[in-house]
C-alpha positions in Angstrom: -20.4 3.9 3.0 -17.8 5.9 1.1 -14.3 6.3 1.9 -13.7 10.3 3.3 -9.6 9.1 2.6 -10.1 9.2 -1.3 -10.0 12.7 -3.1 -10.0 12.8 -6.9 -7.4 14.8 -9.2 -5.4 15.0 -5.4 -3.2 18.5 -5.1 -1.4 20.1 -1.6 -4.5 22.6 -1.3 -7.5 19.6 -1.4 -5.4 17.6 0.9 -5.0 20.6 3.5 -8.5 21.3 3.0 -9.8 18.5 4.1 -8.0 17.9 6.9 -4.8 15.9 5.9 -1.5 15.8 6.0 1.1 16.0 2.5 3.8 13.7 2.6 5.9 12.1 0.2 7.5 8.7 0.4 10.8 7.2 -0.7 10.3 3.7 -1.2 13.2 1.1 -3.2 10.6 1.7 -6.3 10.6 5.6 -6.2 9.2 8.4 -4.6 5.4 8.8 -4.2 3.3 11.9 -3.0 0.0 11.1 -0.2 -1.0 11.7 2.4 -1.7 10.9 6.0 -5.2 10.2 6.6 -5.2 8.0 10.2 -2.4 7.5 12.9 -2.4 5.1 15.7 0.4 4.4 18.3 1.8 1.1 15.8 0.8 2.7 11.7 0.3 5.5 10.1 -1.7 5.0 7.4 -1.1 6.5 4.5 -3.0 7.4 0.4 -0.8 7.2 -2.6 -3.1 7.5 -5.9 -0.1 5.7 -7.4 0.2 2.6 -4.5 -3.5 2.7 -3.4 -3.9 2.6 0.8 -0.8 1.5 2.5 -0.2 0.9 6.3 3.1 2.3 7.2 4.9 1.3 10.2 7.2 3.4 12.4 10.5 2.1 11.3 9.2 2.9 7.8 8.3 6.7 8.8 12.1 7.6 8.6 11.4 7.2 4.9 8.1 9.8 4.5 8.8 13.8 4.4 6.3 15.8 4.9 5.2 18.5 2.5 
């Protein structure tokens, strides 16, 4: 089974198209550009191609923008 998440050479338009949403997140390290491919009452979880999958919890969300 594939993962529907992944999208190679990622832009704003391949990430709309298929469904997602564009977000950037400010993190101690940086600031990395994803997007928001699942969301449950607890996580949001999240693709970075920098950081891989990363499960983001609600407290963290004051730190994601969208785009």
């Amino acid at each position: 089974m594939t993962d529907k998440s992944k999208i190679k050479n990622p832009t704003i338009r391949k990430v709309r198209n298929r469904g997602f949403t564009p977000i950037s997140y400010h993190s101690d390290n940086g600031v990395y550009s994803g997007w928001i491919y699942k969301q449950t009452p607890t996580y949001t979880f999240a693709r970075f191609p920098a950081l891989g999958r990363k499960k983001l919890t609600k407290a963290e969300m004051r730190f994601v923008k969208e785009l």
